[in-house]
C-alpha positions, 0 to 999 in steps of 0.5 A: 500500500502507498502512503500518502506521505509518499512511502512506497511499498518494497522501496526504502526511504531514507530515515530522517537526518540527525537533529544536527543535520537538519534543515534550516526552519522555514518562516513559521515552523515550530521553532529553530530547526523545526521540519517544516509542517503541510498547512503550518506556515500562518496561524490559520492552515486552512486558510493558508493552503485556500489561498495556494488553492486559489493560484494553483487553480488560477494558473491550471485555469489560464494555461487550459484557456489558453489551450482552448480559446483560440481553435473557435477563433482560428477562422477569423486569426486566419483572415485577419493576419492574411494566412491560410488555414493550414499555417494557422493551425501551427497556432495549435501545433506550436502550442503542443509541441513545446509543451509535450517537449518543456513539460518534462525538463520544467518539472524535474528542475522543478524537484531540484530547485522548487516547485515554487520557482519553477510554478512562478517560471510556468505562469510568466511563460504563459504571460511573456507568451500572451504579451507577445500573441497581444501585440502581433499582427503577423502569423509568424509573430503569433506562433512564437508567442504561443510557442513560448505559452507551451512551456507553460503545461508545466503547471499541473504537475508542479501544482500536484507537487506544491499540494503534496508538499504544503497541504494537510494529508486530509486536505490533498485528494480534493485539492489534486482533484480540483486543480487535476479537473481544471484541465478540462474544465478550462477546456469548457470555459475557453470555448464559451468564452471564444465567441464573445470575445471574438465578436464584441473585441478582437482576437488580440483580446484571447491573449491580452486577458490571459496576461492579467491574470498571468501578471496577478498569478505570479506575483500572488504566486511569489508570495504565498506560495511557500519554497518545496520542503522536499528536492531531489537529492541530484541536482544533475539532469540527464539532457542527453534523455531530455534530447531524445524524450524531447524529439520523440515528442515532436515527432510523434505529435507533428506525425499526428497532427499532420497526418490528414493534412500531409497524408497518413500514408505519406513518407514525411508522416511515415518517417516522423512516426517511426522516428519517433518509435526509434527515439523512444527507444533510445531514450528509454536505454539513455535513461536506464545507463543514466546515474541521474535520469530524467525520469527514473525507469524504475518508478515509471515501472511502477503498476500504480504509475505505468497503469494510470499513464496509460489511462491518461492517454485514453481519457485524453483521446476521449475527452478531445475527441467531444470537445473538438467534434460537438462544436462543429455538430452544433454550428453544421447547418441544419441543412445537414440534416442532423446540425442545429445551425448555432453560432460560435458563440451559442456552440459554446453556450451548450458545451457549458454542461460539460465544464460544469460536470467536471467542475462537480465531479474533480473535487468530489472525486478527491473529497471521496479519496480517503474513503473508497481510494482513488481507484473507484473514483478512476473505473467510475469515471472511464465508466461514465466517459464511455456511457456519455460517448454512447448517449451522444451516438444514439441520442443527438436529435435534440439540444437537450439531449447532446447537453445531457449526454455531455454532462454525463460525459464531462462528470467521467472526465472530471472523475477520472483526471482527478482520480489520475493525478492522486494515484500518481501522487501517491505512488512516487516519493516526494522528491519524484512528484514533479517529474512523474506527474509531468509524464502523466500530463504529457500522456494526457496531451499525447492522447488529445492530439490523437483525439482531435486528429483521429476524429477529424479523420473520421468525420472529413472522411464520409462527406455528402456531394456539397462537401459537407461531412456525414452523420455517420463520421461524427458516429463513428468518432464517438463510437472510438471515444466510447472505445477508448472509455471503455479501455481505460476501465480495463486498464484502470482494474490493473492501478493498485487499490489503495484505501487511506483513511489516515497517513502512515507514519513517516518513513515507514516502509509498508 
C-alpha cells in the first residue's frame, strides 16, 4: 500500500537526518530547526493552503484557456493576419509541441530547485507568451508567442507537487482533484468564452486577458506560495534523455497532427512516426545507463504509475475527441440534416454542461479519496466517459439531449483526471512528484492530439456531394471515444487499490 506521505511499498526511504543535520526552519515552523509542517506556515492552515488553492487553480485555469480559446477563433486569426488555414493551425501545433517537449525538463528542475520557482517560471511563460500573441499582427509573430505559452503545461504537475508538499494529508485528494479537473474544465470555459470575445473585441483580446491574470498569478504566486520542503537529492539532469524524450515528442505529435493534412500514408508522416518509435527507444536505454535520469525507469515501472499513464492517454483521446467534434455538430447547418445551425458563440453556450460536470465531479472525486481510494473514483469515471460517448451516438436529435449526454460525459472526465493525478501522487516519493506527474500530463496531451486528429479523420472522411461531412463520421468518432472509455476501465482494474483513511507514519516502509 502507498502512503500518502509518499512511502512506497518494497522501496526504502531514507530515515530522517540527525537533529544536527537538519534543515534550516522555514518562516513559521515550530521553532529553530523545526521540519517544516503541510498547512503550518500562518496561524490559520486552512486558510493558508485556500489561498495556494486559489493560484494553483488560477494558473491550471489560464494555461487550459489558453489551450482552448483560440481553435473557435482560428477562422477569423486566419483572415485577419492574411494566412491560410493550414499555417494557422501551427497556432495549435506550436502550442503542443513545446509543451509535450518543456513539460518534462520544467518539472524535474522543478524537484531540484522548487516547485515554487519553477510554478512562478510556468505562469510568466504563459504571460511573456500572451504579451507577445497581444501585440502581433503577423502569423509568424503569433506562433512564437504561443510557442513560448507551451512551456507553460508545466503547471499541473508542479501544482500536484506544491499540494503534496504544503497541504494537510486530509486536505490533498480534493485539492489534486480540483486543480487535476481544471484541465478540462478550462477546456469548457475557453470555448464559451471564444465567441464573445471574438465578436464584441478582437482576437488580440484571447491573449491580452490571459496576461492579467498571468501578471496577478505570479506575483500572488511569489508570495504565498511557500519554497518545496522536499528536492531531489541530484541536482544533475540527464539532457542527453531530455534530447531524445524531447524529439520523440515532436515527432510523434507533428506525425499526428499532420497526418490528414500531409497524408497518413505519406513518407514525411511515415518517417516522423517511426522516428519517433526509434527515439523512444533510445531514450528509454539513455535513461536506464543514466546515474541521474530524467525520469527514473524504475518508478515509471511502477503498476500504480505505468497503469494510470496509460489511462491518461485514453481519457485524453476521449475527452478531445467531444470537445473538438460537438462544436462543429452544433454550428453544421441544419441543412445537414442532423446540425442545429448555432453560432460560435451559442456552440459554446451548450458545451457549458460539460465544464460544469467536471467542475462537480474533480473535487468530489478527491473529497471521496480517503474513503473508497482513488481507484473507484478512476473505473467510475472511464465508466461514465464511455456511457456519455454512447448517449451522444444514439441520442443527438435534440439540444437537450447532446447537453445531457455531455454532462454525463464531462462528470467521467472530471472523475477520472482527478482520480489520475492522486494515484500518481501517491505512488512516487516526494522528491519524484514533479517529474512523474509531468509524464502523466504529457500522456494526457499525447492522447488529445490523437483525439482531435483521429476524429477529424473520421468525420472529413464520409462527406455528402456539397462537401459537407456525414452523420455517420461524427458516429463513428464517438463510437472510438466510447472505445477508448471503455479501455481505460480495463486498464484502470490493473492501478493498485489503495484505501487511506489516515497517513502512515513517516518513513515507514509498508
Amino acid at each position: 500500500m502507498t502512503a500518502i506521505d509518499g512511502t512506497r511499498s518494497g522501496v526504502p526511504i531514507p530515515a530522517p537526518a540527525a537533529a544536527s543535520d537538519a534543515a534550516p526552519a522555514r518562516p513559521g515552523a515550530d521553532g529553530p530547526g523545526a521540519p517544516h509542517k503541510p498547512g503550518a506556515d500562518t496561524g490559520s492552515g486552512h486558510s493558508r493552503t485556500g489561498i495556494v488553492l486559489l493560484i494553483l487553480v488560477l494558473g491550471a485555469l489560464t494555461y487550459s484557456l489558453l489551450q482552448s480559446m483560440l481553435s473557435p477563433a482560428l477562422p477569423v486569426i486566419t483572415r485577419e493576419v492574411g494566412t491560410t488555414t493550414d499555417t494557422a493551425s501551427w497556432l495549435l501545433t506550436a502550442y503542443l509541441l513545446v509543451a509535450s517537449v518543456t513539460t518534462p525538463v520544467v518539472s524535474r528542475l522543478g524537484d531540484i530547485h522548487g516547485k515554487k520557482k519553477l510554478f512562478v517560471v510556468a505562469i510568466g511563460a504563459l504571460g511573456v507568451g500572451s504579451l507577445i500573441c497581444g501585440l502581433a499582427d503577423s502569423i509568424g509573430l503569433l506562433i512564437v508567442g504561443r510557442a513560448i505559452q507551451g512551456v507553460g503545461a508545466a503547471v499541473f504537475p508542479l501544482s500536484f507537487g506544491i499540494v503534496r508538499d504544503e497541504f494537510p494529508p486530509e486536505r490533498r485528494a480534493a485539492a489534486i482533484g480540483l486543480t487535476s479537473a481544471v484541465m478540462g474544465i478550462g477546456g469548457g470555459i475557453g470555448s464559451v468564452l471564444a465567441g464573445p470575445i471574438v465578436d464584441n473585441l478582437s482576437y488580440h483580446w484571447l491573449f491580452w486577458i490571459p496576461m492579467v491574470v498571468c501578471a496577478f498569478t505570479v506575483a500572488m504566486a511569489w508570495k504565498y506560495i511557500p519554497d518545496s520542503p522536499d528536492r531531489a537529492q541530484s541536482t544533475r539532469i540527464n539532457w542527453l534523455g531530455a534530447a531524445l524524450l524531447g524529439a520523440a515528442l515532436a515527432c510523434l505529435l507533428l506525425g499526428v497532427s499532420k497526418g490528414r493534412t500531409w497524408g497518413w500514408g505519406s513518407a514525411s508522416i511515415v518517417g516522423l512516426l517511426a522516428a519517433s518509435a526509434v527515439l523512444l527507444v533510445l531514450w528509454v536505454l539513455a535513461e536506464l545507463r543514466s546515474s541521474a535520469p530524467l525520469v527514473d525507469m524504475k518508478v515509471m515501472r511502477l503498476r500504480g504509475v505505468w497503469t494510470t499513464n496509460v489511462a491518461g492517454l485514453l481519457t485524453g483521446y476521449a475527452m478531445m475527441s467531444a470537445m473538438f467534434l460537438m462544436p462543429q455538430l452544433l454550428q453544421l447547418p441544419k441543412a445537414s440534416g442532423f446540425g442545429f445551425g448555432t453560432t460560435v458563440t451559442m456552440a459554446g453556450v451548450y458545451m457549458l454542461p460539460l465544464a460544469v460536470a467536471m467542475l462537480i465531479a474533480g473535487p468530489t472525486a478527491g473529497a471521496l479519496e480517503a474513503r473508497i481510494g482513488s481507484k473507484p473514483s478512476l473505473l467510475g469515471g472511464c465508466a461514465l466517459l464511455a456511457a456519455g460517448s454512447l448517449l451522444l451516438i444514439v441520442a443527438h436529435g435534440e439540444l437537450w439531449q447532446i447537453m445531457i449526454g455531455l454532462f454525463v460525459f464531462g462528470l467521467g472526465v472530471g472523475a477520472a483526471m482527478a482520480a489520475m493525478a492522486n494515484v500518481i501522487v501517491a505512488a512516487v516519493p516526494p522528491e519524484q512528484t514533479g517529474i512523474a506527474s509531468g509524464i502523466n500530463t504529457i500522456a494526457r496531451t499525447v492522447g488529445m492530439s490523437f483525439g482531435s486528429a483521429l476524429s477529424m479523420v473520421a468525420v472529413t472522411s464520409s462527406t455528402t456531394a456539397a462537401g459537407m461531412p456525414k452523420e455517420s463520421g461524427f458516429t463513428i468518432a464517438f463510437a472510438i471515444a466510447a472505445g477508448a472509455g471503455l479501455l481505460a476501465v480495463v486498464v484502470g482494474m490493473l492501478v493498485p487499490a489503495g484505501r487511506r483513511n489516515a497517513p502512515a507514519p513517516a518513513h515507514k516502509v509498508s
